[in-house]
N, C-alpha and C positions, 0 to 999 in steps of 0.2 A: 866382837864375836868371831868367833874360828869358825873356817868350812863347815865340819861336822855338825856344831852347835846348831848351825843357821841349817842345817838340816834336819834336826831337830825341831828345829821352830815349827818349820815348812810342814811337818806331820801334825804339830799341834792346832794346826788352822782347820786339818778337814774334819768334818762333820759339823764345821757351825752354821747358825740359821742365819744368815746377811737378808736384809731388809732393803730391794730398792723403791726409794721412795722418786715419783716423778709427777710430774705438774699433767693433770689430764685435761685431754683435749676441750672438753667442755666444760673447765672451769669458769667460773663467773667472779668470784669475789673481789670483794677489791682489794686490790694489790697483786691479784695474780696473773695480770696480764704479762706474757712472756714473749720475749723478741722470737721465739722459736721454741713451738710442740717438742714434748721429747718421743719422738716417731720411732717404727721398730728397730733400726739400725741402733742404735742408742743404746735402747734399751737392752736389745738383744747381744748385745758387747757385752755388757756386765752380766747378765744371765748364764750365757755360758764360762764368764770367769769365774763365776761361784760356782758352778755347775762342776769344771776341771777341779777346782781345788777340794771335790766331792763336800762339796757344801751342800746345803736347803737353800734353794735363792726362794723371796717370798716378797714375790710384786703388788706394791700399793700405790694409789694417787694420793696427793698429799693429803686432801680433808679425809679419805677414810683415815690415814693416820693418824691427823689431829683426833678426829672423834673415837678412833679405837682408844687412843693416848690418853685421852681425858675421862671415860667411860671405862678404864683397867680390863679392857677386852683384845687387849693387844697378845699375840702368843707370844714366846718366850723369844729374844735376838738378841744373837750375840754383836752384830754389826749392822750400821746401818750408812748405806753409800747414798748420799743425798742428790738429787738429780732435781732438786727444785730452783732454779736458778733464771737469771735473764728478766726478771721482773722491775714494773718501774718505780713501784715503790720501794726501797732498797730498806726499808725495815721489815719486810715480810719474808725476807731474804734469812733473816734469825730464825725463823718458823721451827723448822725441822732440829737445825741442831741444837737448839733453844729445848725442845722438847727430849733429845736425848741427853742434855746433861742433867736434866731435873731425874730423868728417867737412869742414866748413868751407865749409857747404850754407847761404847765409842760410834763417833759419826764421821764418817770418809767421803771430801777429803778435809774436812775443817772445822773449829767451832765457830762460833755466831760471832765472836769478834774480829775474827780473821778474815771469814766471807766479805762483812761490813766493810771494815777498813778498807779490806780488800779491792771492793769490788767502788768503793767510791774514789771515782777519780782523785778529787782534790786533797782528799786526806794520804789517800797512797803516796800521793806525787810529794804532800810535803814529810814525809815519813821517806821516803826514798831519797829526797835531798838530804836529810837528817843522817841519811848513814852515808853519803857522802858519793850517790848516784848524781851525774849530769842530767839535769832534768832542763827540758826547755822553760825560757822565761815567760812569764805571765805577758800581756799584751792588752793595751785598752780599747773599750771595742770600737774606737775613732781608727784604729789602726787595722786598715782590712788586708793584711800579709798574713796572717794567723788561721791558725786552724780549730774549730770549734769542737768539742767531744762532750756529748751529753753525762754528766755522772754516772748514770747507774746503768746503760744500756751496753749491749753485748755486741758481736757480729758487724762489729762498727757501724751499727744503725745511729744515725743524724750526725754521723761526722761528715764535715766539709770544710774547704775554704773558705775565707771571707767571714766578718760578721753577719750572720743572716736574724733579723728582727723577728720570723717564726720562731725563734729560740726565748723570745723574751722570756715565756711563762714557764720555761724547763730550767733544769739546774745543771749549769755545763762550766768546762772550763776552758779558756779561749786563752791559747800560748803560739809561741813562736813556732813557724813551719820549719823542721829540722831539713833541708836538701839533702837526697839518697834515698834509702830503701829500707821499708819495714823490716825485720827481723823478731823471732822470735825464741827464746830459749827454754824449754820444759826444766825443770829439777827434780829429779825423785830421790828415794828413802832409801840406801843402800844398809841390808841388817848385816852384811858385814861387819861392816864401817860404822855404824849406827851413825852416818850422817847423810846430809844430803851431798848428793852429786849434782853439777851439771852436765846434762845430757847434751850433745849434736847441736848448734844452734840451726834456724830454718829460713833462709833469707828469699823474699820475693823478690823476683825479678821483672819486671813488666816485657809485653813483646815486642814494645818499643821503647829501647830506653828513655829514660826520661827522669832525672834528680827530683825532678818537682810531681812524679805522681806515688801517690798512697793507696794503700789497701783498703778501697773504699766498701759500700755495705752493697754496692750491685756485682764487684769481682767479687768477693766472699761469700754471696748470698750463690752465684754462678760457677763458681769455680775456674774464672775464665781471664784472660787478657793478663797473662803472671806464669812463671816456674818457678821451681823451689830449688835450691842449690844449700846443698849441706856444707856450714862454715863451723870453725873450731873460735872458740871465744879465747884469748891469752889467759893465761894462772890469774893473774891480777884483777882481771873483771870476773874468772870465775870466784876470787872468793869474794869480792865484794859483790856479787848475787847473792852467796851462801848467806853472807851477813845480812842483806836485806832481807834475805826470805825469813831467815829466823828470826828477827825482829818483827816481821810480821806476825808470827807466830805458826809459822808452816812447819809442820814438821814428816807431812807424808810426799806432797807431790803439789807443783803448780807450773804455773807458766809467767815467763816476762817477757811482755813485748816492750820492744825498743825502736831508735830509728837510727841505720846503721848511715852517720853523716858522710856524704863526700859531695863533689861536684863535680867530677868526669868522669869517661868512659877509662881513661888509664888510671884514675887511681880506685876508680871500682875493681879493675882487674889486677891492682894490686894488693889492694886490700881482701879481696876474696879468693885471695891463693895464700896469701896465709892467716896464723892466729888475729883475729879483728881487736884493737888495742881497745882496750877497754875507755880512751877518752874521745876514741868514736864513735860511740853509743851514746846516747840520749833517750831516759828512758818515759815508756808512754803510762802502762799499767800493767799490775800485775795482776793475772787471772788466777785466782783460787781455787776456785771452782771450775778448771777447764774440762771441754767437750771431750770425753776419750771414745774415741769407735774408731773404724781400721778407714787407713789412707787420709787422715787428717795429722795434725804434726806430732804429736807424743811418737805415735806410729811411726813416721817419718822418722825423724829423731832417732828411735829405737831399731829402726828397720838400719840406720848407719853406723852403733856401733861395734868399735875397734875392740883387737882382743888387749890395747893397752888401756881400756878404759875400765876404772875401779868396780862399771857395773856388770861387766862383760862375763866373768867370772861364775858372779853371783848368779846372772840369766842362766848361763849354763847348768850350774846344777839343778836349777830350777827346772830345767828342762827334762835331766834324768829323771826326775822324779815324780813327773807330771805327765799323764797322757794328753795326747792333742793339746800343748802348750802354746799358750799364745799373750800376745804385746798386755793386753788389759788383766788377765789372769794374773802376769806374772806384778802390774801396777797395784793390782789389789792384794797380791798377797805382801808386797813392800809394806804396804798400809796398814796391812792389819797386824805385822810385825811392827809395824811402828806404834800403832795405838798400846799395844803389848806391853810394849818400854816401857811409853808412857807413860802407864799408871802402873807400874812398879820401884 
């Protein structure tokens, strides 16, 4: 797509009706239990990106959707950004965009086979090995080195160390502890290019170094005991991301978290001064559905790029053309150029 085109586009997006659907607070049913409410910050991210792109935003909790959906009491939507997520039964996870394909509503950022796969660890991991990602080895749970990750949970709740036997009745997978530092990499939908890009990768740092610690669910829940430091991933691991992600069936925006391996202080500060080779990375899972609201990593991410970077361009006109433009505005309007394609 040339500049102008993709300008083009960008006009043909305002005035539609987006739909965010989000898990309410006093939900009950079963299956909707969620690692984490979707609170105003959240919420009010996407609201005013529908808002800039002189959209209708039109905020529902999920069951009013379900029962507007199945009752044909729903008003008319052109998109629907799903914000139902973090749940422990990871078939309830389908709900929403289950509902828009019957309905034949694009749903941002994914449909129900993507999410799924997505969001279950073990199926990602062996789908990520499959296209040819270093993924850590499985481990028997007589072998207490390993690190345990519940399937279907978010925010890295119930990951740890060790075999722990409170895990029996959960469904988790228990692999080898990679030495070094979480990292994480976003990809979004560039209408230029009609492809994905990788964005900025986001590397934690603890505030005492340390090879052996990870971004567990009390730093993440706190925001505390960690810095981020913006690393460039090599060509090589960027497109073997591209190629996983699209196998996934990603085509608007996600996230890969990895573990960036080393074992010292000099080759961490070698490694994090330049592009990070792609077979030092071992990857954890890929988020489908990631959190977007300001000062968390898309944001981060995007707040670092370079004017050589494929998206950089594209942001900018995005900006002429858009009053009070911002990180999530510009992520949903990728998307909704991306669903576009798509069903053309």
């Amino acid at each position: 797509m040339k500049k102008n085109n993709y300008q083009e586009q960008l006009k043909l997006l305002f005035g539609k009706t987006i739909a965010i659907v989000y898990i309410f607070e006093g939900e009950n049913a079963l299956g909707y239990e969620h690692y984490e409410t979707w609170k105003a910050d959240v919420i009010s991210s996407w609201m005013f990106a529908v808002e800039e792109l002189q959209c209708l935003p039109l905020i529902l909790d999920v069951r009013t959707f379900v029962q507007k959906a199945m009752n044909k009491s729903l008003p008319y939507i052109d998109y629907v950004i799903n914000l139902n997520n973090g749940t422990k039964i990871l078939s309830t996870l389908g709900l929403v965009p289950s509902i828009c394909s019957f309905l034949k509503i694009p749903c941002i950022p994914c449909n129900t086979a993507t999410v799924i796969c997505g969001e279950h660890k073990e199926i990602s991991n062996i789908i990520a090995e499959h296209c040819g990602l270093n993924v850590p080895r499985n481990l028997q749970r007589s072998d207490n080195t390993g690190i345990v990750r519940p399937i279907g949970l978010g925010s890295s709740l119930g990951v740890r160390k060790g075999f722990d036997n409170f895990l029996q009745n959960q469904e988790f997978i228990y692999q080898e502890f990679i030495k070094g530092f979480d990292i994480t990499t976003p990809l979004l939908f560039n209408p230029i290019t009609s492809e994905l890009e990788v964005l900025p990768a986001v590397l934690y740092i603890p505030d005492k170094f340390n090879v052996n610690w990870f971004l567990g669910e009390n730093e993440k829940r706190l925001h505390q005991g960690y810095s981020k430091k913006i690393v460039e991933l090599s060509k090589h691991a960027q497109k073997k991301y591209i190629y996983f992600a699209k196998e996934m069936g990603i085509n608007c925006y996600c996230r890969i978290d990895a573990r960036l391996y080393c074992e010292s202080k000099e080759e961490f500060d070698l490694l994090s001064k330049n592009e990070i080779p792609f077979n030092k990375l071992f990857f954890l899972e890929i988020n489908s559905m990631p959190t977007i609201k300001n000062n968390i990593n898309f944001h981060t991410s995007m707040d670092a790029l370079k004017k050589e970077h494929p998206l950089y361009a594209c942001y900018e006109i995005y900006k002429e053309l858009v009053v009070n433009p911002t990180h999530t505005g510009f992520i949903l309007s990728c998307s909704m150029i991306s669903s576009l394609i798509a069903t053309h």
